[in-house]
N, C-alpha and C positions, 0 to 999 in steps of 0.2 A: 731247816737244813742249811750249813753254808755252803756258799755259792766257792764253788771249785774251778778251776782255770784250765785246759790242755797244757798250757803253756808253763805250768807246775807240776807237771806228771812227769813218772820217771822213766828215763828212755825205753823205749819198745811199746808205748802206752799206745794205744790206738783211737783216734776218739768218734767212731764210728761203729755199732755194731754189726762183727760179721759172721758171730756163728751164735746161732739160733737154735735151742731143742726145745720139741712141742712134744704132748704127752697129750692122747688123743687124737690124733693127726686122722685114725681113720673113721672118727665121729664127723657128725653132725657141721657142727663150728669148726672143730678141731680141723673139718677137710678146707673148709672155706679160709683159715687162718692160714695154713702151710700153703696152700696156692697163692695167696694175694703175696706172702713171702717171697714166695720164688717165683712167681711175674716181674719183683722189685732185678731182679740177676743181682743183688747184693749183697746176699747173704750166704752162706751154708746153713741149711733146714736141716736138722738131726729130727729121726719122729723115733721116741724110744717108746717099745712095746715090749709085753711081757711075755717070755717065751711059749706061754701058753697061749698067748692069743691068735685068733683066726680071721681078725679082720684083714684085708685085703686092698692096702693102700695103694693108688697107681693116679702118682706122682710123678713126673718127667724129673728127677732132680734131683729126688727127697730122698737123702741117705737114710736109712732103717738101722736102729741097733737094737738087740736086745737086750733088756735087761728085767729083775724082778723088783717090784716096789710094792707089793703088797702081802698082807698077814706078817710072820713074822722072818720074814728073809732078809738076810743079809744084805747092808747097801753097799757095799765094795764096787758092785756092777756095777749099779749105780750113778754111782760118786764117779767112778771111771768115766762112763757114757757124758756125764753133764760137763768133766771136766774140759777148759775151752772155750766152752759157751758164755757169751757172758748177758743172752739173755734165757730164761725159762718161761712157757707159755702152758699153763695148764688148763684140760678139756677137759670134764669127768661128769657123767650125767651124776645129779644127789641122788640116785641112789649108790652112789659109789662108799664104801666105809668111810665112815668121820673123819679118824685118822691118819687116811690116805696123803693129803695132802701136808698134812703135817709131815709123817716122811718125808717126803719131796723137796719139803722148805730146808729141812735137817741137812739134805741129802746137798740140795744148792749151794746152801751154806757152806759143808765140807769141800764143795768142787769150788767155792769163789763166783759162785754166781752174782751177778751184779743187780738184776733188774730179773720180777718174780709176776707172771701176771696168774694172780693165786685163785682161777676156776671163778671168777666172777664177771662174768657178761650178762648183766643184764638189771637188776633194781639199782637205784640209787642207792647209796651204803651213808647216804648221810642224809635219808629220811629214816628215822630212828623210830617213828612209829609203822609207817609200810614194811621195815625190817621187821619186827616186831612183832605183826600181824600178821609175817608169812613164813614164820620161822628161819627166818635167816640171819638173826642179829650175835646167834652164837657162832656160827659160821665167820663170819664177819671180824666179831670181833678175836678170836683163835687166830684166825690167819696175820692180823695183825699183833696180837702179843707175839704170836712164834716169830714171824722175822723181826721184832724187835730184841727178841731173845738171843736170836742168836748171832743179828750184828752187824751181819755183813749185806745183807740187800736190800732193795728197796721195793715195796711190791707197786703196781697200778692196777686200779680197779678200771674197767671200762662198764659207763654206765651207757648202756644202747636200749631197756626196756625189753620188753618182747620181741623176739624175731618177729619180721611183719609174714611171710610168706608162711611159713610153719606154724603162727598163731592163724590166721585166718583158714587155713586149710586144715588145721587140725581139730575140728570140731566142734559143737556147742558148747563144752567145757572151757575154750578159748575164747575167740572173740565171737561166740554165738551164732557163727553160723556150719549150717549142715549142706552140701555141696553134693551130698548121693538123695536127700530128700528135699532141696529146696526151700531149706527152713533157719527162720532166724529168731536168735532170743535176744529180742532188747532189754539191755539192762537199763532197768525204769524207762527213760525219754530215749536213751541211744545217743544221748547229746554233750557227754562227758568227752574231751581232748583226752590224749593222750599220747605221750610219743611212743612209736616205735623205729623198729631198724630192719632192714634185711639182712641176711648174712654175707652175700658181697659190701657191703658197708662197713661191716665191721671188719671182715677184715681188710677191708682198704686201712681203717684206721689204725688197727695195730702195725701193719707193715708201713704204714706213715710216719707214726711214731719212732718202729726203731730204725727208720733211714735217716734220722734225725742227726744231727751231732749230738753225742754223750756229754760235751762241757763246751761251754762258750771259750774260743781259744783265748780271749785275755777280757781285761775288762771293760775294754770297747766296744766289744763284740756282743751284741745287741739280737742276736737272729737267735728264735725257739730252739730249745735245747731239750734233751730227753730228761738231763738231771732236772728239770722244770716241772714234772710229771713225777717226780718221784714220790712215791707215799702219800700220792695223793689219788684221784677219781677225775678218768677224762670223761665227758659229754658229749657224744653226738646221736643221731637222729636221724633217718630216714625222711619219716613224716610226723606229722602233727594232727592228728584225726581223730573224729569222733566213730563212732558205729554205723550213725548215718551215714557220714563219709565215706567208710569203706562200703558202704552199701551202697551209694550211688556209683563206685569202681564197679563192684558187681556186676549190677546193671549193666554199667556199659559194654564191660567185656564180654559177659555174657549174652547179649542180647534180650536179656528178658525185662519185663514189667516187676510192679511192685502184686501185681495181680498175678504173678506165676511163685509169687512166696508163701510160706505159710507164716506168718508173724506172732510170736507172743512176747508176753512182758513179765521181767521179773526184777525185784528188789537187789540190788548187786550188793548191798549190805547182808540180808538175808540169806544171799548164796552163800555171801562169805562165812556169816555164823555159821549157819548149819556145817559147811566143808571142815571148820575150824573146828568143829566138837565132833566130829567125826575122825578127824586127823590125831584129833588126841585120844581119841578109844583104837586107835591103832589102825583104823580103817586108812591108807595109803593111797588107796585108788580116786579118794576124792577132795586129795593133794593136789591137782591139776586145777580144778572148779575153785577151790578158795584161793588160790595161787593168784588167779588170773581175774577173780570176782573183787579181791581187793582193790588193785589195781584200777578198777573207775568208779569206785568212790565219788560223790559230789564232792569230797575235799578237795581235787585234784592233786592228789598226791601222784595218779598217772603220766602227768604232766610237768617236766622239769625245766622246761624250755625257758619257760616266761622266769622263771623263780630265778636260775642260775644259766641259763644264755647254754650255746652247747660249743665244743672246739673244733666242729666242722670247718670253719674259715680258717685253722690254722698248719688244719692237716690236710689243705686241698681235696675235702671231699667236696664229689660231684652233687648236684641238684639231683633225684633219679623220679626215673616217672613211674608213677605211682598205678596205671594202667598196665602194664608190662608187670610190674612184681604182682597187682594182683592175679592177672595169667597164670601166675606162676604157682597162685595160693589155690584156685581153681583147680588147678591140674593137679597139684597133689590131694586137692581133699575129696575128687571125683577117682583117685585113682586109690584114694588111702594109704596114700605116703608118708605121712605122718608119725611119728612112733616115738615113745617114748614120751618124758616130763622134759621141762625147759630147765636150764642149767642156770644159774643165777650168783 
C-alpha cells in the first residue's frame, strides 16, 4: 500500500477518526469494544441493531440506530446508518449466517467506509494451518477478497487468541477447567504456552488504534499511523501461559490445593480429531472442544508471541495482572456466565 500524507488530502479531510459504528455493541466483545471507545471521549460510537432485536445496550454515550442487515433486506438503511463513519467494527457470534458479513463489507463500501474490523478477534489469520484445522480459513479468506473487491477499505484483523476470563471460566471444553466441580483436564502435560487476551485488552487495543492518526501529516512525520495497520493483523496479548500457569492462578485465588482438584489427562491432538469428525457430521456442539483443543498443540501454534512479537508497546497497552482476571474467570464459571462459542 502507498504511504499517503494529510498534508495531500483534500480540504475538510480529517485525519483523525471520529465516528465509529459497531455492530454487536450489545454482545460479548462487542460491549467491551464500544466502552473502551467511549472512555477514549474521541469518538462518536453508533451501535447499529436490527429492529428486531432485543438486546438492551446501556452505554452512557452510545447513539443506537436501527437498521436491517440480515436475509434478504434492503441495505438503504443501512448504507444510511454507516454513512460518516469512517471506521466499521464488527461482533457476530459464528453462528451468525456466512453471508452476513459480506453484506456489511457491500454496505461500507456504498457508505465510504474507510477502515473494516471484519468479526475477527481472535486466531492468527496468518497461521494458515491453525486456520485450517478450525475452520476458519474460508472465513478469512472471503472477508479479504470482498473488501478487495469492492475497493474502497481496508480491513484489520486483531489477533488476541482466546479471551482469557470467558476461556477459563467457560468450561472443560475450554481451557479444561470445571469451577462448579473442581476439575481439571490437562491437555497431555499442561505445559504448552500459549497466549491469550482479556476482553478489557482488547478493547483497549482497538480504541488505541483508532485514536491513532489516519496519515502521517508529511513525510517527516515518523509517529504510528492507522494507515500502518491497514490490511494487515495487529498482535497483542494479555498473557503468555501454559495450563499449569493458569492453574497455579487458580490456586491462589481460590484458596485451594492441588489436593482439592480432580485431575485427568487427555491427548489435545485426539480431542481435536475426534471434535473435527464430529463437526463435519454436523454435530456443532463439539465446535467449542476442537476449537480450543487445537490451539495447544505441541506445535505451538497457540503461541504467536515468540514467532512475531505482539503490538502491545505500540498501542500503550498496560502490563494486567493476571490474579484479578483470573477472579474474574472463577466468578463466571462458578456462577455459569459463560454462553455461547468464541468468535474468531
Amino acid at each position: 500500500m502507498a504511504v499517503l500524507f494529510a498534508k495531500d488530502q483534500p480540504a475538510g479531510f480529517s485525519n483523525y477518526i471520529e465516528n465509529v459504528a459497531i455492530i454487536g455493541a450489545g454482545g460479548q466483545i462487542g460491549g467491551h469494544l464500544a466502552s473502551a471507545l467511549l472512555q477514549t471521549g474521541k469518538h462518536k460510537v453508533t451501535a447499529i441493531t436490527r429492529p428486531s432485536s432485543t438486546n438492551k445496550i446501556h452505554l452512557s454515550g452510545l447513539n443506537i440506530v436501527k437498521a436491517d442487515y440480515g436475509g434478504d433486506a434492503d441495505d438503504s438503511d443501512l448504507v444510511a446508518a454507516l454513512r460518516g463513519n469512517q471506521a466499521l467494527i464488527i461482533t457476530m457470534a459464528v453462528s451468525a449466517p456466512r453471508d452476513t458479513v459480506t453484506k456489511l463489507i457491500a454496505a461500507a463500501a456504498k457508505a465510504d467506509v474507510k477502515y473494516i474490523f471484519p468479526n475477527w478477534f481472535g486466531h492468527d489469520p496468518a497461521n494458515d494451518s491453525l486456520c485450517k484445522d478450525s475452520f476458519l480459513t474460508e472465513m478469512r479468506d472471503n472477508v479479504r477478497a470482498e473488501i478487495a473487491r469492492h475497493g474502497v477499505s481496508s480491513y484489520i484483523f486483531l489477533a488476541c487468541n482466546f479471551w482469557y476470563e470467558f476461556s477459563l471460566g467457560g468450561g472443560p471444553d475450554r481451557y479444561g477447567f470445571d469451577f462448579q466441580n473442581n476439575s481439571l483436564i490437562l491437555f497431555d502435560k499442561g505445559d504448552v504456552p500459549i497466549n491469550t487476551s482479556t476482553w478489557p485488552q482488547c478493547g483497549r487495543a482497538v480504541a488505541s488504534l483508532l485514536t491513532l492518526k489516519v496519515l502521517p501529516d508529511d513525510d517527516n512525520d515518523k509517529s504510528t499511523t492507522l494507515q500502518q495497520f491497514g490490511n494487515k493483523t495487529v498482535y497483542i496479548s494479555s498473557f503468555r501461559l501454559t495450563q499449569k500457569d493458569m492453574f497455579e492462578a487458580v490456586k491462589r485465588v481460590t484458596g485451594t490445593t492441588e489436593a482439592d482438584w480432580t485431575i485427568t489427562h487427555e491427548s489435545a491432538e485426539q480431542r481435536w480429531k475426534d471434535g473435527f469428525a464430529e463437526v463435519l457430521k454436523g454435530n456443532f456442539g463439539a465446535f467449542t472442544k476442537m476449537l480450543y483443543s487445537r490451539m495447544f498443540f505441541q506445535n505451538g501454534d497457540g503461541e504467536y508471541e515468540s514467532k512475531r512479537g505482539t503490538d502491545n508497546a505500540v498501542l500503550g497497552l498496560p502490563v494486567e495482572d493476571l490474579d484479578e482476571a483470573t477472579k474474574i474467570a472463577v466468578r463466571m464459571g462458578k456462577n455459569g456466565e459463560v454462553t455461547g462459542t468464541h468468535r474468531g
